[in-house]
Biopython code that builds the backbone (N, CA, C, O; Angstrom):
import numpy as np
from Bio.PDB.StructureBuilder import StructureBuilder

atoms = [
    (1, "UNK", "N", (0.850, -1.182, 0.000)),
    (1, "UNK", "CA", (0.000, 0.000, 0.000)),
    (1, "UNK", "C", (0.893, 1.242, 0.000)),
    (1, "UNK", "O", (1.739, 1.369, 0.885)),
    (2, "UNK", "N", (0.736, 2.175, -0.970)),
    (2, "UNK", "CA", (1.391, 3.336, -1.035)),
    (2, "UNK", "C", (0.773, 4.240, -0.370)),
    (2, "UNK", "O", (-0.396, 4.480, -0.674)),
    (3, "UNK", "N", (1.578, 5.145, 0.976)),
    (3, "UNK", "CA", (1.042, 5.902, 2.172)),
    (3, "UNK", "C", (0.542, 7.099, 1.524)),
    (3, "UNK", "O", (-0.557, 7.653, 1.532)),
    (4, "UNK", "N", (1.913, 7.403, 0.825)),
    (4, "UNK", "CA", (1.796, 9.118, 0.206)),
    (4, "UNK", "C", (0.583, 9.277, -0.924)),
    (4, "UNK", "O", (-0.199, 10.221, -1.042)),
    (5, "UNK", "N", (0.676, 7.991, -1.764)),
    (5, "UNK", "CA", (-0.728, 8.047, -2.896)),
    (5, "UNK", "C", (-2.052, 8.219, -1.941)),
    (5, "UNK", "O", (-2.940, 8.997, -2.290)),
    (6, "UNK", "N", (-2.147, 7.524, -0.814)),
    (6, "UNK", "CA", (-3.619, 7.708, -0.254)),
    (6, "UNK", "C", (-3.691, 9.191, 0.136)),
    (6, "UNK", "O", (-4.688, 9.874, -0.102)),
    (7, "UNK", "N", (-2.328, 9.772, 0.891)),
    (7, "UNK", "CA", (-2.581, 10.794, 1.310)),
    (7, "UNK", "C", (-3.024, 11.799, 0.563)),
    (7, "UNK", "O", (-3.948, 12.561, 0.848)),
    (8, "UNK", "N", (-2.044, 11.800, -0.861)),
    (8, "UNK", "CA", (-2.077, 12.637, -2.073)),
    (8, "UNK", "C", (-3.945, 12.730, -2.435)),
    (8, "UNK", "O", (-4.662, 13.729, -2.394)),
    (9, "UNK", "N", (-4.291, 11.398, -2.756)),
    (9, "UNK", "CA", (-5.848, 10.760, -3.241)),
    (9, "UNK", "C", (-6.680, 11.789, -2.261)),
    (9, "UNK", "O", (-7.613, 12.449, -2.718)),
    (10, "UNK", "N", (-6.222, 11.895, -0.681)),
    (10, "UNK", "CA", (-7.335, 12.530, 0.206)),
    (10, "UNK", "C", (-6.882, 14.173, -0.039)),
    (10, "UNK", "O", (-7.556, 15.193, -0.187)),
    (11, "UNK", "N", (-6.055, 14.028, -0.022)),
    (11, "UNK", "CA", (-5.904, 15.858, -0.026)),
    (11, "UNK", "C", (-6.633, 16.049, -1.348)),
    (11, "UNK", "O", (-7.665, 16.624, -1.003)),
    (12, "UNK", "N", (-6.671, 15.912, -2.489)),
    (12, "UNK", "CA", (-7.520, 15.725, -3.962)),
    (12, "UNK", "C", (-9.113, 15.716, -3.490)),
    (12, "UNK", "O", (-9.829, 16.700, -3.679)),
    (13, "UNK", "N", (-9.485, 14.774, -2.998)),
    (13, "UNK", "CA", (-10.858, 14.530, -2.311)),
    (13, "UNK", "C", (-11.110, 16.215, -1.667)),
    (13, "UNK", "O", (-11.928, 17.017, -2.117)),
    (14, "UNK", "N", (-10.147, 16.456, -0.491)),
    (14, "UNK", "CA", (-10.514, 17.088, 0.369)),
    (14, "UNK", "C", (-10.859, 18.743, -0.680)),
    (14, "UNK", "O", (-11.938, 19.332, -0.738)),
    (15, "UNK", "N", (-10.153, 18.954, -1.060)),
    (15, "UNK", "CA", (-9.587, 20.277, -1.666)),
    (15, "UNK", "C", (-10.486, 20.106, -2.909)),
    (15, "UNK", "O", (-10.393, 21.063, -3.678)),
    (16, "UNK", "N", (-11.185, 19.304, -3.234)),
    (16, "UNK", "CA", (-11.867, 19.266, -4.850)),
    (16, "UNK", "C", (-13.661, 19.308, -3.689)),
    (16, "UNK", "O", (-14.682, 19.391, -4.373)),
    (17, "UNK", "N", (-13.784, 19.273, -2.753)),
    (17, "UNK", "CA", (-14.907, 19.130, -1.451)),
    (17, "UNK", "C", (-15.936, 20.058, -1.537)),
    (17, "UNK", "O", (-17.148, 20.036, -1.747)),
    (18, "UNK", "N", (-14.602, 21.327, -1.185)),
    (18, "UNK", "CA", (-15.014, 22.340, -0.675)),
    (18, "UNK", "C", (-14.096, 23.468, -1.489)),
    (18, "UNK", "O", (-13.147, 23.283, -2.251)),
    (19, "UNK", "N", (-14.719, 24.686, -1.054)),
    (19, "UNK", "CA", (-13.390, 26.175, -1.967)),
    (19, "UNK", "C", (-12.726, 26.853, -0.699)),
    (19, "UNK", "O", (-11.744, 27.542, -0.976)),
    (20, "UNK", "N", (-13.043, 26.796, 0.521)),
    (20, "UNK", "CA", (-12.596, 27.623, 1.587)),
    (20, "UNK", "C", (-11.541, 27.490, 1.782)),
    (20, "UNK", "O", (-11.046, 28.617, 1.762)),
    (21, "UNK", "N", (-10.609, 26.579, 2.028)),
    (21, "UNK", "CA", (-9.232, 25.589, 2.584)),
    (21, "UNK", "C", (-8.377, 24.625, 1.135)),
    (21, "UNK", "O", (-8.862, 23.947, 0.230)),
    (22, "UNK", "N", (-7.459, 24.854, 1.360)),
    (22, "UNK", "CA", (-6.671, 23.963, 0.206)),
    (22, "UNK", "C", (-5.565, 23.267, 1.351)),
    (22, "UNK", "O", (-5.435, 23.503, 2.552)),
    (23, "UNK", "N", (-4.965, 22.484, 0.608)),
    (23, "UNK", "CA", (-3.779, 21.403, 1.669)),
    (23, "UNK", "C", (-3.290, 21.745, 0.254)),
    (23, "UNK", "O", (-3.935, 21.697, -0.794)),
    (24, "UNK", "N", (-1.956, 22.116, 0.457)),
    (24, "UNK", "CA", (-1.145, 21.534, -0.516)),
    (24, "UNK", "C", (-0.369, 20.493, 0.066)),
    (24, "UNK", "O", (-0.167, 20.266, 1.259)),
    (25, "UNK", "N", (0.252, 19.572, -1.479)),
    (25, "UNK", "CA", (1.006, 18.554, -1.432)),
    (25, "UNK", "C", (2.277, 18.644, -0.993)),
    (25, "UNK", "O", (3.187, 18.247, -1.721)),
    (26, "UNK", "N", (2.579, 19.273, 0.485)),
    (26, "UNK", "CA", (3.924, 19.814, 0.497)),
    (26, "UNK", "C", (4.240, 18.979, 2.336)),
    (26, "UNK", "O", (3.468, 18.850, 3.287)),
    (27, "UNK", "N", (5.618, 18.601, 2.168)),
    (27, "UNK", "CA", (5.299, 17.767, 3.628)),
    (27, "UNK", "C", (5.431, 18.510, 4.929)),
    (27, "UNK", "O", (5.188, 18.189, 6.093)),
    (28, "UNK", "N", (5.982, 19.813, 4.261)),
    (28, "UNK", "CA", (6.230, 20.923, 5.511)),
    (28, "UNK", "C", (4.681, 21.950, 6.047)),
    (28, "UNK", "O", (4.604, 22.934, 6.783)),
    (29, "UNK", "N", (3.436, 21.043, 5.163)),
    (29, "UNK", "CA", (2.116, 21.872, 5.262)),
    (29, "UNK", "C", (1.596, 22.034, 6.753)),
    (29, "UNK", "O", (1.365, 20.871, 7.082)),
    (30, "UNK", "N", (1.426, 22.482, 7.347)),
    (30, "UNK", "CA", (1.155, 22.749, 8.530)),
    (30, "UNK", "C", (-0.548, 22.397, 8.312)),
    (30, "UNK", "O", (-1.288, 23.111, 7.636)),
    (31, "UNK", "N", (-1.076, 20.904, 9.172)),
    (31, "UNK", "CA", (-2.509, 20.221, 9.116)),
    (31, "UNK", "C", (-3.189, 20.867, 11.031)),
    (31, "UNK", "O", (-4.290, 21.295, 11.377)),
    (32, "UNK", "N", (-1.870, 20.627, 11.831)),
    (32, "UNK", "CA", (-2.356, 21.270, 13.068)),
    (32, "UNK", "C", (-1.630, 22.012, 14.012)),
    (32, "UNK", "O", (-0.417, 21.818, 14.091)),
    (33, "UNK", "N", (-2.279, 22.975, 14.870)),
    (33, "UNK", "CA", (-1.079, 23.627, 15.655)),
    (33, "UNK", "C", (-1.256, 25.670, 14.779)),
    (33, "UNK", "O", (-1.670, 26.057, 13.686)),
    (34, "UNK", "N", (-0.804, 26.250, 15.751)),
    (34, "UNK", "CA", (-0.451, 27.479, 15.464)),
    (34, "UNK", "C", (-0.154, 28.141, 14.363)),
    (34, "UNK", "O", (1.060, 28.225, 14.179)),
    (35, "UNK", "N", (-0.967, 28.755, 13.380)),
    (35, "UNK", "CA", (-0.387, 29.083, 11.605)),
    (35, "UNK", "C", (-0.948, 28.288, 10.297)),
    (35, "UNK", "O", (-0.988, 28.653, 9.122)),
    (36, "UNK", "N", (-1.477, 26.755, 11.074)),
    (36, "UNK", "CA", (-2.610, 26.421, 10.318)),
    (36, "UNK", "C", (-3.313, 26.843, 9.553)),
    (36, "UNK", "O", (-4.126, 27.604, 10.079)),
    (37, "UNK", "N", (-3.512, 26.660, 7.777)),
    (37, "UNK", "CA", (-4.215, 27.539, 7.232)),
    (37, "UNK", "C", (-5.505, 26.887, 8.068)),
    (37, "UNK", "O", (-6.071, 27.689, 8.811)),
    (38, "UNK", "N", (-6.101, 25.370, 8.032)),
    (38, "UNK", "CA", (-7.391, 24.667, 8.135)),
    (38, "UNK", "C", (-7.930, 24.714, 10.031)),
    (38, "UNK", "O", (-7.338, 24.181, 10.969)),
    (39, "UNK", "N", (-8.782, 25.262, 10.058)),
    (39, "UNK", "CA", (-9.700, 24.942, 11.248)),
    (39, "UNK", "C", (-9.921, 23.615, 11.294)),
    (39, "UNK", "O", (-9.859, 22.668, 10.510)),
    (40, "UNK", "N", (-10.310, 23.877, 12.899)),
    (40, "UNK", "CA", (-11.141, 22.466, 13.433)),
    (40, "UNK", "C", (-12.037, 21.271, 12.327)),
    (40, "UNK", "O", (-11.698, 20.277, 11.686)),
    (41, "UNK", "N", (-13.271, 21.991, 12.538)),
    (41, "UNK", "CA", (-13.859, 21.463, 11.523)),
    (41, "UNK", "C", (-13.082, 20.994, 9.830)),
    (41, "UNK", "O", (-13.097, 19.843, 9.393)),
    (42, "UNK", "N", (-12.578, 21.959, 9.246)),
    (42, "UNK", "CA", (-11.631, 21.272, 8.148)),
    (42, "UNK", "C", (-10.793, 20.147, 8.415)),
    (42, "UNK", "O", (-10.814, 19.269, 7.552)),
    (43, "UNK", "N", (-10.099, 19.979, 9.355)),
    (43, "UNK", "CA", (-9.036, 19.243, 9.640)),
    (43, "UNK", "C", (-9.657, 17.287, 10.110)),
    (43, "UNK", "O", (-9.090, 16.218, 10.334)),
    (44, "UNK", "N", (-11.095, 17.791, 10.045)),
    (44, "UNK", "CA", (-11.716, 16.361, 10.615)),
    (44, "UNK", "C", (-12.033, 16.206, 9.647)),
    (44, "UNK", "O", (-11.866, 15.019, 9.363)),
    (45, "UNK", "N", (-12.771, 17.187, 8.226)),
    (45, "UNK", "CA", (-12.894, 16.677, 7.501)),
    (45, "UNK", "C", (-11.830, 15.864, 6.626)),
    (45, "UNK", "O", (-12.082, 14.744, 6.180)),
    (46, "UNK", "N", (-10.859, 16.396, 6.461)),
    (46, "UNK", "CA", (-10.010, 15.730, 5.830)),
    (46, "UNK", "C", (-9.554, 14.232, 6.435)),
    (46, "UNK", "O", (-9.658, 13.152, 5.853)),
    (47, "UNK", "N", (-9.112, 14.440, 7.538)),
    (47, "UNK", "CA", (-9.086, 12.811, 8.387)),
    (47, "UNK", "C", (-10.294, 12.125, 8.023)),
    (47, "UNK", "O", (-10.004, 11.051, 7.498)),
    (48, "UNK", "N", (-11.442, 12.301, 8.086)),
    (48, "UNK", "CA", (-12.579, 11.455, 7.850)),
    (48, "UNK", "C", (-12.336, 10.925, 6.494)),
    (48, "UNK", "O", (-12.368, 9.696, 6.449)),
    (49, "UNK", "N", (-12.056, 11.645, 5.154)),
    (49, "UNK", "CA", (-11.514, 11.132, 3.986)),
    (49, "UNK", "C", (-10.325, 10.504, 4.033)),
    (49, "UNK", "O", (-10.186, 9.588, 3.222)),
    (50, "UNK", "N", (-9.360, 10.762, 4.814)),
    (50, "UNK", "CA", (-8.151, 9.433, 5.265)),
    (50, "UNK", "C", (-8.184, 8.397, 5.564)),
    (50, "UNK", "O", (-7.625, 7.355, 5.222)),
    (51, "UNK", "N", (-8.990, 8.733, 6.352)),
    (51, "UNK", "CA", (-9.637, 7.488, 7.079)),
    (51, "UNK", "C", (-10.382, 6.525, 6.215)),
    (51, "UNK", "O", (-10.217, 5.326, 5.992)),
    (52, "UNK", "N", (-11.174, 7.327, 5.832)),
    (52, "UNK", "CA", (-11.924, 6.312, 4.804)),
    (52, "UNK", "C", (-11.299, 5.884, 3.602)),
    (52, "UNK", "O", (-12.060, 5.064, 3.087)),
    (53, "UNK", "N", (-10.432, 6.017, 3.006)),
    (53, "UNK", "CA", (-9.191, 5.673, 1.847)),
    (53, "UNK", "C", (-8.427, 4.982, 2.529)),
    (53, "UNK", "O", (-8.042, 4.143, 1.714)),
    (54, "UNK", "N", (-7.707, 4.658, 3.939)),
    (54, "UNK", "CA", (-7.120, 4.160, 4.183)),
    (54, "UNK", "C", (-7.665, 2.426, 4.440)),
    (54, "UNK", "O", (-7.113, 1.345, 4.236)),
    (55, "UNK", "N", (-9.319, 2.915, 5.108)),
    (55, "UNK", "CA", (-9.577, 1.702, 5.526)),
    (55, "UNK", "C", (-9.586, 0.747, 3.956)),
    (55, "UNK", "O", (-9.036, -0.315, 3.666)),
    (56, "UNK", "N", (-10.550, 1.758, 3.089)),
    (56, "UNK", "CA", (-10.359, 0.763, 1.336)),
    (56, "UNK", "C", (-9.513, 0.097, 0.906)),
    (56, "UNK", "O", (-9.514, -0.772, 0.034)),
    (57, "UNK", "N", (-8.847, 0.457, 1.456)),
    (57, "UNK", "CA", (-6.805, -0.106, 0.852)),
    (57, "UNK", "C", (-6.616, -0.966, 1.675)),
    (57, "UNK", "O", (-6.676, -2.130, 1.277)),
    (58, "UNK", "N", (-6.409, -0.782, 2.676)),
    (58, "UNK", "CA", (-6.256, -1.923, 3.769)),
    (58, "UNK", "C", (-6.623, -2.495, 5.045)),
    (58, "UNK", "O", (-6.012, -3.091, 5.932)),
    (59, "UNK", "N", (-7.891, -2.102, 4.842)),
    (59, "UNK", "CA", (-9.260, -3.052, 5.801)),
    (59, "UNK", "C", (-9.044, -2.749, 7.343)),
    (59, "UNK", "O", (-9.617, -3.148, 8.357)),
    (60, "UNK", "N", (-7.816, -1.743, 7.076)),
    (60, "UNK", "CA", (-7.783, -1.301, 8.707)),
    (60, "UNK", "C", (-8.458, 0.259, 8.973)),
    (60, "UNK", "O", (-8.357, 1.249, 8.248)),
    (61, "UNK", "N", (-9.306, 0.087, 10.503)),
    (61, "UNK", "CA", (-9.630, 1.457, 11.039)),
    (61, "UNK", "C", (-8.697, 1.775, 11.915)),
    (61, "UNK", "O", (-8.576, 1.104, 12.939)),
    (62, "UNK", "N", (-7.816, 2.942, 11.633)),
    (62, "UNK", "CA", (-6.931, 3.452, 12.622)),
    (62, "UNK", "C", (-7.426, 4.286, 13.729)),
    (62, "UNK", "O", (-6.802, 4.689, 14.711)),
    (63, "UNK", "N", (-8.832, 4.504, 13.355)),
    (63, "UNK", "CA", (-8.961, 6.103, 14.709)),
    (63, "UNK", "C", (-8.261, 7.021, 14.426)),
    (63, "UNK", "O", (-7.692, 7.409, 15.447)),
    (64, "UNK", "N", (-7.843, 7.900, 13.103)),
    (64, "UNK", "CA", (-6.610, 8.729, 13.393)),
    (64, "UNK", "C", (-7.256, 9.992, 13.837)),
    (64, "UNK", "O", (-6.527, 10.970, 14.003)),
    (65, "UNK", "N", (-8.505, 10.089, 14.046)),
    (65, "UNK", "CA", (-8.937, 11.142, 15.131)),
    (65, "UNK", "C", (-8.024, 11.174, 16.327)),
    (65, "UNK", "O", (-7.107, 11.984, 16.465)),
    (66, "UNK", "N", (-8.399, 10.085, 17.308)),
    (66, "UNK", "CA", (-7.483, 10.063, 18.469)),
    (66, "UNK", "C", (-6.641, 10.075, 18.430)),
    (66, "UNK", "O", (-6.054, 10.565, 19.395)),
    (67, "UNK", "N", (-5.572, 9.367, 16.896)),
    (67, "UNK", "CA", (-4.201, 9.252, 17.442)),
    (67, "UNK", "C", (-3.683, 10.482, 16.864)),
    (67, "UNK", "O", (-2.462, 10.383, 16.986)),
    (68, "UNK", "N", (-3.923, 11.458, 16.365)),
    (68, "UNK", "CA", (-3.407, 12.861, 16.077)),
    (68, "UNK", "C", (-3.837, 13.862, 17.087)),
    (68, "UNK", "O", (-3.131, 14.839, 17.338)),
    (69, "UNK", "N", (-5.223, 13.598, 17.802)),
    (69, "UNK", "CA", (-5.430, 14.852, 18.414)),
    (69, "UNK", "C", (-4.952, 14.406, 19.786)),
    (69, "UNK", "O", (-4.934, 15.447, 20.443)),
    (70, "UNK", "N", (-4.542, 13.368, 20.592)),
    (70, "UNK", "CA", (-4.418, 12.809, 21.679)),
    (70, "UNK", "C", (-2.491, 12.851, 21.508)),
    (70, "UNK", "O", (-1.833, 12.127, 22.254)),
    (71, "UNK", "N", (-1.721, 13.837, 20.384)),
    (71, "UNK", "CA", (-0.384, 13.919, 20.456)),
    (71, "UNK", "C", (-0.210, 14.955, 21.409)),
    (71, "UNK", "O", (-1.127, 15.722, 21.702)),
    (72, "UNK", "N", (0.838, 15.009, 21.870)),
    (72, "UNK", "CA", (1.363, 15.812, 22.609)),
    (72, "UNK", "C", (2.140, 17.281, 22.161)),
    (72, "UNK", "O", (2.383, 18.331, 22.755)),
    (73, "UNK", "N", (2.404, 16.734, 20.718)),
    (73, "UNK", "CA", (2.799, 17.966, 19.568)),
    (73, "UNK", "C", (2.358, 19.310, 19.805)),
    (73, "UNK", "O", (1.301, 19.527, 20.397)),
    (74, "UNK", "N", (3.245, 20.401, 19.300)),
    (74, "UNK", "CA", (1.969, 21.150, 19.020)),
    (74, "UNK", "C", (1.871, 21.830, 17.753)),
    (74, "UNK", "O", (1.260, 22.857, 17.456)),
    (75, "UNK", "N", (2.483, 21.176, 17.169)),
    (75, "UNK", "CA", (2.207, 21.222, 15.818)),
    (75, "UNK", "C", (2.384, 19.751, 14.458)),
    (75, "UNK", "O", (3.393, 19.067, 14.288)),
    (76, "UNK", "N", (1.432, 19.675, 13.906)),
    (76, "UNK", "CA", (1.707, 18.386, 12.859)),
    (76, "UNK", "C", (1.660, 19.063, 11.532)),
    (76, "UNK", "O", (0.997, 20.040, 11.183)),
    (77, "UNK", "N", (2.767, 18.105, 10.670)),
    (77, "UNK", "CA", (2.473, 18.277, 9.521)),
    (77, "UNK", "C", (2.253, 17.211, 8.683)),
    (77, "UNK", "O", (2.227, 16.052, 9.097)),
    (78, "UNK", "N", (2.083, 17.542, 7.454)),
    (78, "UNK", "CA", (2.135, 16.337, 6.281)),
    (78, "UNK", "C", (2.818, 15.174, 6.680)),
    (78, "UNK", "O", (2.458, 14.012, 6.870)),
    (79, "UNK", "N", (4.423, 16.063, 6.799)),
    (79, "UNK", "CA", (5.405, 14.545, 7.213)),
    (79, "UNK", "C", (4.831, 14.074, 8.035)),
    (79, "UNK", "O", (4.219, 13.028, 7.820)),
    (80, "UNK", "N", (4.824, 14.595, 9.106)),
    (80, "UNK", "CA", (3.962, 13.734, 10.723)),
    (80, "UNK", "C", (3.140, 12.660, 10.322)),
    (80, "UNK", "O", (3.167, 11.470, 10.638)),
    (81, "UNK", "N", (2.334, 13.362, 9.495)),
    (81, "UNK", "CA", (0.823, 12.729, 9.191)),
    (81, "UNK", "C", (1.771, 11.111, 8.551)),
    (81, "UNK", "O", (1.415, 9.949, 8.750)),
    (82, "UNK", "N", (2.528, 11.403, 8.076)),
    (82, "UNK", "CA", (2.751, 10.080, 6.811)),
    (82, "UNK", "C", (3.640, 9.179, 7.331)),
    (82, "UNK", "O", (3.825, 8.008, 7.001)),
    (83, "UNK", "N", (4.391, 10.107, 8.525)),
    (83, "UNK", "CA", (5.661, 8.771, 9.628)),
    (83, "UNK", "C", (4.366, 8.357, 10.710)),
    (83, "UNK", "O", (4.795, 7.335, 11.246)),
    (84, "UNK", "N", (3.328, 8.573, 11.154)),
    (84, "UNK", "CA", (2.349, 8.083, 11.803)),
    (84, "UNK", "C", (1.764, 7.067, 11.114)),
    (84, "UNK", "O", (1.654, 5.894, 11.471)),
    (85, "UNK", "N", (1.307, 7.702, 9.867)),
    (85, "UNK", "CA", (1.159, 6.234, 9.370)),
    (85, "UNK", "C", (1.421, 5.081, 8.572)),
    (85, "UNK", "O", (0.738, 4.195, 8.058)),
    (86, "UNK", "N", (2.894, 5.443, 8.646)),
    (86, "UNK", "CA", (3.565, 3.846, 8.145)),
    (86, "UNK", "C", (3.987, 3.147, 9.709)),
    (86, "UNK", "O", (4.007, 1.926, 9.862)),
    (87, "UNK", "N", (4.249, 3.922, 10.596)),
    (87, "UNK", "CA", (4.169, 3.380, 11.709)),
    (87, "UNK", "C", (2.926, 2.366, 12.174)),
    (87, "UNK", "O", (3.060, 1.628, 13.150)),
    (88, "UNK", "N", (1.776, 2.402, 11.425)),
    (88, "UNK", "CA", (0.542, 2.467, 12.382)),
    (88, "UNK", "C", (-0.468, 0.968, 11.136)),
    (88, "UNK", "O", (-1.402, 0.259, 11.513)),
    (89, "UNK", "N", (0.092, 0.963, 9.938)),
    (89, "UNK", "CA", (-0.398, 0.350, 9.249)),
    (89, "UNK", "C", (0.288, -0.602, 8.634)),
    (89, "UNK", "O", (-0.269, -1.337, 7.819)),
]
sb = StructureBuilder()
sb.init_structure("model")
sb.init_model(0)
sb.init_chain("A")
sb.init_seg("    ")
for serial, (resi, resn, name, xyz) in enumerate(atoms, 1):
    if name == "N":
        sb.init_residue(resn, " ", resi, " ")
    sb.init_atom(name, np.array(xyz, "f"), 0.0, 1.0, " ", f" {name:<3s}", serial, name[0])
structure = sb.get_structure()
């Protein structure tokens, strides 16, 4: 399973969604934490489309609700997002 294609696939999803918020494909994008272009609400949406692309691919539910907002970080990015989940899948 290729991590970065799902991620790439959801940011596409996410950003083709809605017009308010864009993610770019960049690993230094700031998803949470201080300077964030995306709010609350944006930021679940997009996990909810991760989530759901991830489970298609490989039949696993990660929760990555909890396991991103339950970090201790205080800031995540792209990279984060993508060493979390090759760790996790």
């Amino acid at each position: 399973m290729d991590i970065k294609n799902i991620i790439n696939t959801s940011i596409d999803e996410f950003n083709n969604s809605q017009d308010q918020y864009e993610i770019y494909k960049k690993n230094d994008f700031l998803l949470l934490g201080e300077g964030s272009a995306l709010d609350s609400l944006a930021i679940v949406n997009f996990l909810t489309k991760l989530d759901k692309n991830i489970f298609k691919e490989s039949k696993k539910d990660l929760d990555l609700m909890n396991k991103i907002f339950s970090r201790q970080e205080n800031k995540f990015t792209l990279l984060d997002l993508e060493e979390l989940l090759k760790n996790n899948i």
